[in-house]
N, C-alpha and C positions, 0 to 999 in steps of 0.2 A: 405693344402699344395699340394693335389695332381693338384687341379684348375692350378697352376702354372704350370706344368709339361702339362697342354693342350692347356695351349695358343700359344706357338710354332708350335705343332702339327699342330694346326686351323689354324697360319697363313701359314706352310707350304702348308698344303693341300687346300688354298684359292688360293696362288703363283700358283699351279700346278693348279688350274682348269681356270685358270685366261691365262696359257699362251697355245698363239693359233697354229694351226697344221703347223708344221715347212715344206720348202719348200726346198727338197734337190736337192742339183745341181746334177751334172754329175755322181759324184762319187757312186751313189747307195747304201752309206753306214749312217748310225746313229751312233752317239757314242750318248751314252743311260748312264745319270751320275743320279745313285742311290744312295740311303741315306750313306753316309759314314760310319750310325757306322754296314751297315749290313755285316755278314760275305762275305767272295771270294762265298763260294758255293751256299748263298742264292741270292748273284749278278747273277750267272752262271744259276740257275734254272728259275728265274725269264726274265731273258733275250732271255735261250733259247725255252720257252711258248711263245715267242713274236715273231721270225724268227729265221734265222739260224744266227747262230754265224759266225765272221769272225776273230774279235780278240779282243785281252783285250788289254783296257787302260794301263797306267803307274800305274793308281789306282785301287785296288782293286774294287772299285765300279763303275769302267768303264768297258764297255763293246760294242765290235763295231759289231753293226747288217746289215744283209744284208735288202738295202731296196726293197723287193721284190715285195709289193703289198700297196696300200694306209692302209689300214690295221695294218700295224707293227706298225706305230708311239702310235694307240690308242691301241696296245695290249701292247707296253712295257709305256707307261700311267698308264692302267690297273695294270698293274704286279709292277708299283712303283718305275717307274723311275720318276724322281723329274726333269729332264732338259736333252731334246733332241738336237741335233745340228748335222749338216752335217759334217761328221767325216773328209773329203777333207778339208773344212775349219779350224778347229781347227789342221791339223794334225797327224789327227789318222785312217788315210785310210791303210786299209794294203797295200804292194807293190803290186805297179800297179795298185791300185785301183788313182780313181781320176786324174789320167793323161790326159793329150792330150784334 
């Protein structure tokens, strides 16, 4: 039984190795969307080993990082973020971020 319980796993972590280094616009920001069932504080640790924090998603497993260095996207990769995205795009730039 436990076999079942790691074929998700494996396809998750095939999806995350599979999607390639995201191309962020203006806004210099990541929303960085982590595994849902992990707690606020292990999103929070996890995110901020990767750059500096800016702000949290609507979801506990969001979290919007500063994109400071090419760097960050493969450090919050590392750290177990499941899907990267330009946080201007979806929405989730803090004020004033991604303007203009």
């Amino acid at each position: 039984m436990a076999v079942f319980g790691l074929v998700p796993a494996a396809l998750v972590a095939s999806l995350v190795a599979a999607v390639p280094s995201p191309a962020f616009g203006r806004s210099g920001t990541i929303a960085a969307v982590f595994p849902p069932w992990w707690t606020a504080a292990r999103v929070f640790e996890a995110a901020a080993g990767a750059g500096p924090l800016l702000d949290a998603g609507r979801a506990s497993f969001v979290m919007v990082v500063g994109f400071t260095d090419p760097g960050v996207a493969d450090r919050l990769r590392a750290a177990g973020a499941i899907f990267l995205v330009d946080a201007a795009a979806v929405g989730c730039a803090p004020s004033g971020q991604g303007e203009g």
